[in-house]
FIVO-163605 format. One record per residue (C-alpha): residue in three letters; x, y, z. Coordinates in steps of 0.05 Angstrom, whole numbers, plus 5000, padded with zeros to 4 digits. Example, Ala and Ser with C-alpha at 12.3 -4.5 7.8 and 13.67 -1.06 7.14 Angstrom:
<pts>
ALA524649105156/SER527349795143/
</pts>
This chain:
<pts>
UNK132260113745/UNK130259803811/UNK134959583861/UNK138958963834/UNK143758593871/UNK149558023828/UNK152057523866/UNK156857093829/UNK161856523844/UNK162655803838/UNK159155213861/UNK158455113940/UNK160755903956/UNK153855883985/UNK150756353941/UNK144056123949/UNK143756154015/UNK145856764020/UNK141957033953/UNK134856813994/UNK137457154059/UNK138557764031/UNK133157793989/UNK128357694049/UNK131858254084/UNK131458734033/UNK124858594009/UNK125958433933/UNK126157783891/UNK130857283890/UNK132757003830/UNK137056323813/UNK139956453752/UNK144255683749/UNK136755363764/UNK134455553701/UNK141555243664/UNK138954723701/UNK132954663674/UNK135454653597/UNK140454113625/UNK134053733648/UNK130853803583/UNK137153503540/UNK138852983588/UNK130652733577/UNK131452843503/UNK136952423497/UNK142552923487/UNK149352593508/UNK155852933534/UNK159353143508/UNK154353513467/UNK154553303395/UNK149953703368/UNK150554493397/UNK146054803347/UNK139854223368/UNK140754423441/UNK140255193423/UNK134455063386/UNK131354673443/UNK133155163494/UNK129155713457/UNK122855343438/UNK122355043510/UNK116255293560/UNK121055523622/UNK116855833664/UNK120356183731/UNK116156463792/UNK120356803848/UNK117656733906/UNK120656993973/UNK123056244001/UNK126456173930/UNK126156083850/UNK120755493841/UNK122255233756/UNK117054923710/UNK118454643653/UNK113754433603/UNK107954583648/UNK112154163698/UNK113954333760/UNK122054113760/UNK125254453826/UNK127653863851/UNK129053473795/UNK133854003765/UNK137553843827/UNK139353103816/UNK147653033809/UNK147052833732/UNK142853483714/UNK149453833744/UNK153253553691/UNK148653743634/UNK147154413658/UNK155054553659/UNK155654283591/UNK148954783557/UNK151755413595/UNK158355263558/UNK153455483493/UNK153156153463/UNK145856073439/UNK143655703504/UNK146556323550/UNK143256883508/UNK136256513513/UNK136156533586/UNK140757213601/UNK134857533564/UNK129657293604/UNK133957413666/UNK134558183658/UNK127458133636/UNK125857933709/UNK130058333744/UNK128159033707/UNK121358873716/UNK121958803796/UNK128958813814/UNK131858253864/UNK138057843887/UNK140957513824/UNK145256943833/UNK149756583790/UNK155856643760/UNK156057203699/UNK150657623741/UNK154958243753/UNK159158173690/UNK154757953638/UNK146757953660/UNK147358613704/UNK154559053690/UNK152659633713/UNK149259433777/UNK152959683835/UNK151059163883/UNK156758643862/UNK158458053903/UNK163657423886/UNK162856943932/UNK167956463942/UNK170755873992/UNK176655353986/UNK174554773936/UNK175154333999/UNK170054684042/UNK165754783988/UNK165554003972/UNK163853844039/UNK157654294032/UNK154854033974/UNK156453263998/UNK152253524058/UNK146353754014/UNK146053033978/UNK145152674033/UNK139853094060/UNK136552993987/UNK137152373994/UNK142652243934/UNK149552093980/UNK155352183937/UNK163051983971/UNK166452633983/UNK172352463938/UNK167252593876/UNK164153123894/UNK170753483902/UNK172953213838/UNK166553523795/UNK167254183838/UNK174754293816/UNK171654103742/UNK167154553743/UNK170655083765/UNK175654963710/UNK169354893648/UNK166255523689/UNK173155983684/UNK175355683618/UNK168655683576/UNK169856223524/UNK162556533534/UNK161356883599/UNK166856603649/UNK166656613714/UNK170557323721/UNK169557883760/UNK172258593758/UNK174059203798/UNK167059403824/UNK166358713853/UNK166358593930/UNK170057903943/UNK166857543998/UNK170056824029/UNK164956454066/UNK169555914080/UNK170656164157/UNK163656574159/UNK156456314173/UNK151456464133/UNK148556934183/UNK155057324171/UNK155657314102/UNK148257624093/UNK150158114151/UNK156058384115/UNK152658384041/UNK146658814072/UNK150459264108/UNK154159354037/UNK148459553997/UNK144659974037/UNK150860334061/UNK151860443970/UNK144660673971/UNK145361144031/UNK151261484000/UNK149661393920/UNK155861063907/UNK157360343885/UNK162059803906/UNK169859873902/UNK173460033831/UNK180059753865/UNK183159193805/UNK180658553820/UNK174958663870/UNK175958823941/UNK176158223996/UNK171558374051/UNK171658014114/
</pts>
């Protein structure tokens, strides 16, 4: 299998950020995984699917007849849908909402964790997302969680909607990043877990800079010696 790197955690760890970094250093793909949740959460929302989600079994069904189309590129994971180029409009604060709600689905998550390892066994790459390493990818040794205090993650993605233009006040942002990390951990289809071979990385004190630096030096010190990341219970904090 080529090389394959999970990095998991919640919302506003920074995984993106440090998914493209790495990916540019190491020369392979980089893949967002929660873009193309996003994308299905897109769809509903324009269908006219409310939340919570009536109808499970119609959203399944949508989610597998629906033209997702997902080209990795080196500056990061461009998403059409529908012949429809969506990269930014998957990124609006309602499609958030929906895209939490059709991950929660059995049917939704087997859809796109198919056409996930798809991707990554055909060229390998920097996964991101938040089952990548325990769900997508188990037996990768390359496993990151990513992680910060809610706080500090809030006041990065507050940060990112007012650069998008979308301002939201820092109070609700904080409030849908504790939610979602209570629908992410609780769901009872691929949580947001981790186990023993996982390296736990908190960006809250560390740049980005210095989160790619120490994920880099991770891997290729694994593929210089064969072995994988830590067995210790839980993961192992770096950093």
């Amino acid at each position: 299998m080529p090389l394959i790197v999970a990095i998991d955690g919640p919302s506003g760890a920074g995984k993106s950020t440090a998914a493209r970094g790495l990916a540019a250093r190491l020369g392979v793909p980089y893949l967002d995984t929660g873009a193309m949740y996003r994308a299905v959460g897109l769809a509903a929302r324009e269908r006219g699917v409310r939340l919570p989600v009536e109808d499970p079994d119609g959203v399944v069904a949508l989610a597998e007849a629906l033209d997702l189309d997902v080209v990795l590129r080196p500056e990061g994971t461009r998403v059409c849908l529908e012949g429809r180029d969506v990269t930014e409009a998957i990124r609006e604060p309602e499609v958030s909402l929906y895209a939490s709600a059709v991950s929660a689905l059995p049917g939704v998550r087997r859809r796109l964790v198919a056409e996930q390892q798809r991707l990554g066994r055909r060229r390998g790459g920097v996964l991101e997302g938040r089952d990548i390493g325990t769900k997508v990818f188990p037996e990768t040794p390359h496993k990151f969680f990513l992680t910060a205090p809610a706080a500090v993650r809030a006041a990065r993605r507050a940060r990112e909607l007012a650069s998008r233009g979308t301002p939201q006040p820092l109070a609700e942002v904080l409030a849908d990043i504790e939610r979602r990390d209570r629908d992410d951990s609780q769901r009872a289809d691929s949580p947001l877990t981790l186990d023993g071979r996982y390296l736990v990385v908190d960006s809250g004190d560390k740049t980005a800079e210095e989160v790619v630096d120490l994920m880099e030096a991770a891997v290729r010190a694994a593929v210089a010696s064969g072995a994988g990341a830590s067995s210790s219970p839980g993961g192992r904090p770096v950093g």
